[in-house]
C-alpha positions in Angstrom: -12.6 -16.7 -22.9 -12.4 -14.9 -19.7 -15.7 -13.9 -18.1 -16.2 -10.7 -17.1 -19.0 -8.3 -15.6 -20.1 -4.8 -16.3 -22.6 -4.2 -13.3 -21.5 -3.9 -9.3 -23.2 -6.9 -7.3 -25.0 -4.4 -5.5 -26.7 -3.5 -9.0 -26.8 -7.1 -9.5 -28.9 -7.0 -6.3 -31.2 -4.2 -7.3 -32.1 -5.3 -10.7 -33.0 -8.5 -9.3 -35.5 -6.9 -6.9 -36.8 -4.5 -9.9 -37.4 -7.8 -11.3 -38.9 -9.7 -8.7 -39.5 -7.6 -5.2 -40.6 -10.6 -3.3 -37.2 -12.5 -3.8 -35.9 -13.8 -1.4 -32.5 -13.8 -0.3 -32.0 -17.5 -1.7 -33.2 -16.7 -4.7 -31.6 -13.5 -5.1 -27.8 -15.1 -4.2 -29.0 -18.0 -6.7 -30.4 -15.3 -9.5 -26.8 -13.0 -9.0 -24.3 -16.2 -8.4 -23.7 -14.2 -5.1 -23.4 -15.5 -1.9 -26.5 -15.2 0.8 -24.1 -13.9 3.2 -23.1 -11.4 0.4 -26.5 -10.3 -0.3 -27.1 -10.2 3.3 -24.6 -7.3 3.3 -26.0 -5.6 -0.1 -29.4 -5.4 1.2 -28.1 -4.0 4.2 -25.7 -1.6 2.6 -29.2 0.0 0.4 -31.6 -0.2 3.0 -28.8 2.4 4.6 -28.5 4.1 1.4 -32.3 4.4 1.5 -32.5 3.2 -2.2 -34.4 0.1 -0.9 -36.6 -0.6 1.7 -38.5 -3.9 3.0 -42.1 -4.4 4.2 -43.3 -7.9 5.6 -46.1 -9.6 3.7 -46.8 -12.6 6.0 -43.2 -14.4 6.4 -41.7 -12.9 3.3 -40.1 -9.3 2.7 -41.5 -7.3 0.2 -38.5 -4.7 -1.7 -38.8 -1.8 -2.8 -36.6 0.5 -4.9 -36.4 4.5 -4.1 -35.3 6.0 -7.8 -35.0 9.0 -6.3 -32.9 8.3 -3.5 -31.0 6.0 -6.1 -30.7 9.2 -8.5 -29.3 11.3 -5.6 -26.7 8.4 -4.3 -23.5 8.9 -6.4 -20.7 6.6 -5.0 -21.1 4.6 -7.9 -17.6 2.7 -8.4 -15.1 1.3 -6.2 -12.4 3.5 -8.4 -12.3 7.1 -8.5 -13.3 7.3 -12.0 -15.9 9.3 -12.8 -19.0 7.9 -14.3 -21.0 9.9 -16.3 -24.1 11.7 -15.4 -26.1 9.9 -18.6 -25.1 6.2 -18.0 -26.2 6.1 -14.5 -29.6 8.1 -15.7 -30.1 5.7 -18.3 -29.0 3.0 -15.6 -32.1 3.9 -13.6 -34.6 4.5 -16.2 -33.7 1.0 -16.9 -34.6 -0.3 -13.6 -37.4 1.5 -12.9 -38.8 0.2 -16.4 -38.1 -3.6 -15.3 -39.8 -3.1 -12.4 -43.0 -1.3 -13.6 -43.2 -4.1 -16.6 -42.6 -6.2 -13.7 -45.6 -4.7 -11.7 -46.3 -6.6 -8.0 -48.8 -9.3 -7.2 -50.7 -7.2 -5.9 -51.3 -5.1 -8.8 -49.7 -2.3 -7.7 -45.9 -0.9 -9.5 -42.7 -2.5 -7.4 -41.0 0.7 -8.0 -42.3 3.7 -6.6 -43.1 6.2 -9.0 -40.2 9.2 -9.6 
């Protein structure tokens, strides 16, 4: 059987960091079967975006995901297929649940509230 994926890598990405924001780029590329080069460019390419952004804790980033910057970014496929309105919603709400559950270390949310 062929194996196939539903998700973008860059979504790949992003859940990873709902799930854990202090991966780090090794263990994101290990987590997504993506290359670190490759996640390089992804973490670049939503830092841009503004749907992530990074804070140092000692040595290690810290991610953090923006839903509402993520709600308003709509180039969501590399065709020019639309994709509705409620899957990306429910895309989000998704995320943003993973990463509350998630919480940080530090006892605060990972996800910034919407």
């Amino acid at each position: 059987m062929t194996k196939w994926g539903f998700l973008t890598n860059h979504a790949h990405v992003l859940i990873q960091i709902a799930h854990d924001p202090r991966s780090t780029v090794r263990e994101i590329a290990i987590a997504t079967g993506i290359t670190e080069r490759a996640v390089h460019a992804m973490l670049k390419d939503l830092r841009q975006a503004g749907i992530i952004d990074a804070q140092r804790d000692g040595r290690q980033n810290v991610y953090h995901l923006d839903p509402i910057a993520l709600r308003k970014h709509r180039p969501w496929g590399a065709s020019d297929m639309e994709i509705p309105a409620s899957l990306i919603d429910a895309t989000i709400r998704g995320l943003s649940q993973v990463a509350m559950a998630e919480g940080s270390p530090h006892g605060k949310p990972s996800l910034r509230s919407a």
